[in-house]
C-alpha positions in Angstrom: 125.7 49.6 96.4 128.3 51.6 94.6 130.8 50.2 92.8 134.1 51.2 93.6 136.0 53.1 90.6 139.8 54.0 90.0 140.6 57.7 90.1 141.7 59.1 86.9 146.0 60.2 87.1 146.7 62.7 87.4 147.0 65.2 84.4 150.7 65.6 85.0 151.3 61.8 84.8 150.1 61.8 81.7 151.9 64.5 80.3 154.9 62.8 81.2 155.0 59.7 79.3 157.4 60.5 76.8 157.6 59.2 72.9 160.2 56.9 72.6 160.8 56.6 69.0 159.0 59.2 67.3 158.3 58.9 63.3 161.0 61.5 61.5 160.0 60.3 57.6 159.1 62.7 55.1 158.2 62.8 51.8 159.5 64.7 48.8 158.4 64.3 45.8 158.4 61.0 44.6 161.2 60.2 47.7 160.1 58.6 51.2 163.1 59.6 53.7 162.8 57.7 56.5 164.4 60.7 58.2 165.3 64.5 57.5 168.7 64.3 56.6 170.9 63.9 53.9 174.6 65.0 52.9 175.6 68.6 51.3 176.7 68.5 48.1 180.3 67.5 47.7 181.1 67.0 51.7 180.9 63.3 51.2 182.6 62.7 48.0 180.1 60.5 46.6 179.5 58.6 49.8 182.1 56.5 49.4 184.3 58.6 51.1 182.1 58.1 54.4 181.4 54.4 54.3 184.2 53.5 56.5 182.7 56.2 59.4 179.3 54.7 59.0 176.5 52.9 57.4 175.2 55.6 54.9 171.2 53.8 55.3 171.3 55.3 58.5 170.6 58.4 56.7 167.3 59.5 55.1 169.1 60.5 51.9 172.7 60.5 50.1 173.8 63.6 47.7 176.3 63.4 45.6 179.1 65.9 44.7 177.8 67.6 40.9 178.3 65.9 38.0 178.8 67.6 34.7 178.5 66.3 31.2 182.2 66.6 30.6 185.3 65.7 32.7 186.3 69.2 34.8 189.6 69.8 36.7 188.6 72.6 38.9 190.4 75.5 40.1 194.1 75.9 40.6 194.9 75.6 44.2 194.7 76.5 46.8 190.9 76.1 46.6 190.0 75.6 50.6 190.6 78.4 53.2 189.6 78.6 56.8 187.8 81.5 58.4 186.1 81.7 61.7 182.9 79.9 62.2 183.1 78.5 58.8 185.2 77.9 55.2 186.0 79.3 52.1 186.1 77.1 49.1 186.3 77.5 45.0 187.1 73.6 44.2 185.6 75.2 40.5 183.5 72.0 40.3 186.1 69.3 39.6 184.5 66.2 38.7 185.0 63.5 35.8 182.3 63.7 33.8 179.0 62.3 33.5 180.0 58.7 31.7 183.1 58.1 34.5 180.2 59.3 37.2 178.3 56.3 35.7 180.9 53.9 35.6 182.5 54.5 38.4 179.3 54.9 40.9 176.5 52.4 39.7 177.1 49.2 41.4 177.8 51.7 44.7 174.5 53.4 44.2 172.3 49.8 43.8 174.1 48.7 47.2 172.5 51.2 48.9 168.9 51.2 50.3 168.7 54.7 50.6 167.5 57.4 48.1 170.2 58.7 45.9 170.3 62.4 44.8 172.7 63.2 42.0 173.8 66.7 41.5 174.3 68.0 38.4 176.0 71.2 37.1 176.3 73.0 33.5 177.3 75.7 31.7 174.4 75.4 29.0 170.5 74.4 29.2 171.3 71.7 27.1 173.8 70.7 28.9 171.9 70.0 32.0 169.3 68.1 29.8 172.0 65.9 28.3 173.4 64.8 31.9 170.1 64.4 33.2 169.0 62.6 30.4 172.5 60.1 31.1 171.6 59.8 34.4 168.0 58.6 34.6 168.5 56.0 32.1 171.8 54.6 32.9 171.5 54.5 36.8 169.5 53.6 39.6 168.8 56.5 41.1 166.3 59.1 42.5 166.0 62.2 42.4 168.7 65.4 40.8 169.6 68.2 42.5 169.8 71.0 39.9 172.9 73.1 41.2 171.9 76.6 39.1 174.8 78.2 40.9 177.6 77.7 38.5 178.6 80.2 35.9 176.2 80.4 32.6 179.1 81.3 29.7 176.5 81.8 27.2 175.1 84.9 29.8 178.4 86.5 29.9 179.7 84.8 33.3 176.1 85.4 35.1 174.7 82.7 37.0 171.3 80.8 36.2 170.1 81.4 39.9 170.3 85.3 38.9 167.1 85.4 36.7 163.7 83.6 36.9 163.7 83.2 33.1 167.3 81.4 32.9 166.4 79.0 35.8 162.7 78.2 34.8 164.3 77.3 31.4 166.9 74.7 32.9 164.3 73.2 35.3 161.4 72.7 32.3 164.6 71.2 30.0 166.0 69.0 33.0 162.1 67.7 33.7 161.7 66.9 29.8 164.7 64.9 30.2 163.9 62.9 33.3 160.9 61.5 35.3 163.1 61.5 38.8 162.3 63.9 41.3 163.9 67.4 41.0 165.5 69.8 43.7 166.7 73.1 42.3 169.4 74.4 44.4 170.0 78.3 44.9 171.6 80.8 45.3 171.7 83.3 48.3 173.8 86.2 46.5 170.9 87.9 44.8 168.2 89.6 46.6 165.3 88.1 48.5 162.7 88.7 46.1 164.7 87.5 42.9 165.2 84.2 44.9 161.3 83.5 45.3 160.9 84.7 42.4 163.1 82.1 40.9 162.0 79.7 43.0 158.6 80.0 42.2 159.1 79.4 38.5 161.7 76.5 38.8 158.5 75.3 40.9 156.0 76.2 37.8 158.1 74.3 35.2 158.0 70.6 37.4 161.0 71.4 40.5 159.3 69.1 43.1 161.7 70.5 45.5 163.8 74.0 46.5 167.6 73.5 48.2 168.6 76.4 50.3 171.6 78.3 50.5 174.6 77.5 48.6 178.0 79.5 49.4 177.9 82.9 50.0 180.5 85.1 48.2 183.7 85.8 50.2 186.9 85.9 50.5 190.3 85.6 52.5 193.3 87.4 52.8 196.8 86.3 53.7 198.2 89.9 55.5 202.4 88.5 55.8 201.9 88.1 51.9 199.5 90.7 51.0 197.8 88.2 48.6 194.1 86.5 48.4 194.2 83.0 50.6 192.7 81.1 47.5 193.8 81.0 44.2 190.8 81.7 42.7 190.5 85.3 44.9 187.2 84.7 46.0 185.2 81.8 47.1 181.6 80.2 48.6 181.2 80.6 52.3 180.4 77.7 54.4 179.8 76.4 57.7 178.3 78.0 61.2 179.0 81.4 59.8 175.9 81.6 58.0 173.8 79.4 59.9 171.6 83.2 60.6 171.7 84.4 57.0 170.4 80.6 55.9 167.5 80.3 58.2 166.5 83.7 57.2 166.5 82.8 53.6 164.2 79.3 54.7 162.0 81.4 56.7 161.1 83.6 53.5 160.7 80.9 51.2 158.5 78.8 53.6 156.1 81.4 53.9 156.1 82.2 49.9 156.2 78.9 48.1 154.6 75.5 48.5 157.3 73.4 47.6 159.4 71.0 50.2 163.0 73.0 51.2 165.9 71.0 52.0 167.3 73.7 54.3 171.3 73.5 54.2 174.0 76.3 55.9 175.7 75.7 58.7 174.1 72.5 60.4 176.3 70.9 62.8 173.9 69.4 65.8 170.2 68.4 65.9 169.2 71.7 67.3 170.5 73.3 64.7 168.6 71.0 62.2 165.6 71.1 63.7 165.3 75.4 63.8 165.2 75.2 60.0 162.3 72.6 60.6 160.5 75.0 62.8 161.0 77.8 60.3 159.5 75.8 57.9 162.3 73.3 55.8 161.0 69.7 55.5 164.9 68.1 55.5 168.5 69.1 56.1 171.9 68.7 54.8 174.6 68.5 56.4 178.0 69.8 55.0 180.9 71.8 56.3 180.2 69.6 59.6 181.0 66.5 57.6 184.6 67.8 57.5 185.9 68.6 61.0 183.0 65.5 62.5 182.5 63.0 60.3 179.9 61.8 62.4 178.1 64.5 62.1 174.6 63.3 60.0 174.0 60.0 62.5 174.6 62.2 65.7 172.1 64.6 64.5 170.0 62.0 63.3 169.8 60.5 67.3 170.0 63.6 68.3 166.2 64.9 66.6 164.7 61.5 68.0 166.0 62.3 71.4 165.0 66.1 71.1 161.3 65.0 69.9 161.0 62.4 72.4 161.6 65.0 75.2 159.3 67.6 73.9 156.5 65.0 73.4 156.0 65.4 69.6 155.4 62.1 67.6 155.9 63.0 64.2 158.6 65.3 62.6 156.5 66.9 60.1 154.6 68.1 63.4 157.4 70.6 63.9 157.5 72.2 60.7 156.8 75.4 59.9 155.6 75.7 64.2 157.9 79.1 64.4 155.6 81.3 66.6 156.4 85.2 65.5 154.4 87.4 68.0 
């Protein structure tokens, strides 16, 4: 007597059962994101700019505008230029100092649930030390991101980003001053193999983290009055526009340093997010986006768990660094 036994489904049946809410946290450094996406630099404000659009824990992780040790007004205006695909800006890193930051932003900061990255900004090595330093003691937050892309006075105008010596020495100074995770932010207007190179020793000297691109160098030009759209005659790139230069820049670092990259430049949907996954960033900001949709970080947010649930994939960190070459 033979007992009677089901027939196994078909193989396309079970192909088709799809994911339905597929994991997107990550880790970096001492941070658990409970998804891949956070705000660009000074696109938000502070956050509390965005509040009113939506709940800011719906995102994996809020950055904040830079912060400097002392009170900055920024450029003359105008300071913000359109171009196609994208936007020129020079705001010349206005901000009110370090102990306003503080004041200001603590109470905001402890209402949230979400990690909180501070950006920070100087023109001196002690000067970054010294914000840190402010920062980790006086506020609840949890990670920096070390913006190296602002001018370095005592190097004649040259940036920190340009030389692996000048950045390693701001990361190791920044890291004696604070126990909170650290992303160093760079530059893309110095050649490919300066920028590991600088990424690889902000690495060595305790950056848990790489943030790539900032601006690109550029400029505007009103025709009618013969005269530069901004004030400050050029200024940092933005938006779409770069989207191809910025993955490029991700692809090379992914396959040259260890490190988690927040992968930033021109992100504007989940698909766009998710090809600097594939080429091998573990998160995203969003920023130009934030300004013309500023819905833009919870659509793309849906938007990835949607994507992944059609494709099958249960876990974000699945994706990364799955671009195929040949």
């Amino acid at each position: 007597m033979f007992t009677k036994v089901s027939p196994t489904p078909p193989l396309f049946i079970i192909e088709s059962i799809t994911i339905m809410n597929p994991d997107l946290s990550i880790q970096i450094g001492k941070m658990r994101w409970k998804n891949p996406v956070t705000t660009g630099s000074g696109t938000v404000g502070q956050g509390d700019m965005f509040q009113n659009f939506y709940d800011l824990n719906i995102l994996g992780a809020l950055t904040t505008k830079s912060v400097s040790l002392k009170k900055r007004g920024g450029n003359p205006p105008p300071r913000i230029a359109e171009t196609p695909s994208g936007y020129l800006n020079a705001i010349g890193l206005q901000n009110p100092g370090v102990d306003a930051f503080i004041k200001k932003y603590k109470t905001f900061f402890e209402g949230l649930s979400i990690p909180i990255i501070v950006s920070i900004a100087a023109t001196s090595v002690e000067d970054y030390a010294e914000v840190a330093k402010r920062l980790t003691q006086e506020m609840r937050i949890h990670a920096l991101e070390i913006n190296i892309s602002c001018p370095n006075i005592r190097e004649e105008g040259l940036q920190f980003s340009c030389s692996a010596l000048a950045a390693a020495s701001v990361v190791k100074a920044v890291r004696r001053a604070s126990d909170l995770t650290l992303i160093t932010k760079l530059t893309p207007n110095v050649a490919t193999d300066v920028n590991v190179e600088v990424a690889r020793a902000c690495v060595s000297e305790g950056s848990d983290a790489i943030a790539a691109i900032n601006t690109l160098q550029g400029m505007a030009i009103d025709l009618n009055k013969r005269k530069p759209k901004l004030a400050n005659v050029t200024g940092g790139l933005s938006g779409p526009a770069i989207k191809p230069i910025a993955l490029r820049w991700v692809y090379d670092l992914a396959q040259k340093i260890q490190a988690p990259i927040i992968a930033m430049g021109g992100i504007a949907t989940a698909e766009d997010a998710l090809e600097f996954i594939v080429c091998g960033a573990t998160a995203v900001a969003v920023g130009t986006a934030n300004f013309y949709n500023p819905l833009a970080a919870p659509e793309i947010i849906e938007g990835m768990k949607t994507w992944l649930s059609k494709q099958n994939i249960s876990k974000i960190s699945d994706l990364r660094k799955s671009l195929t070459t040949m």
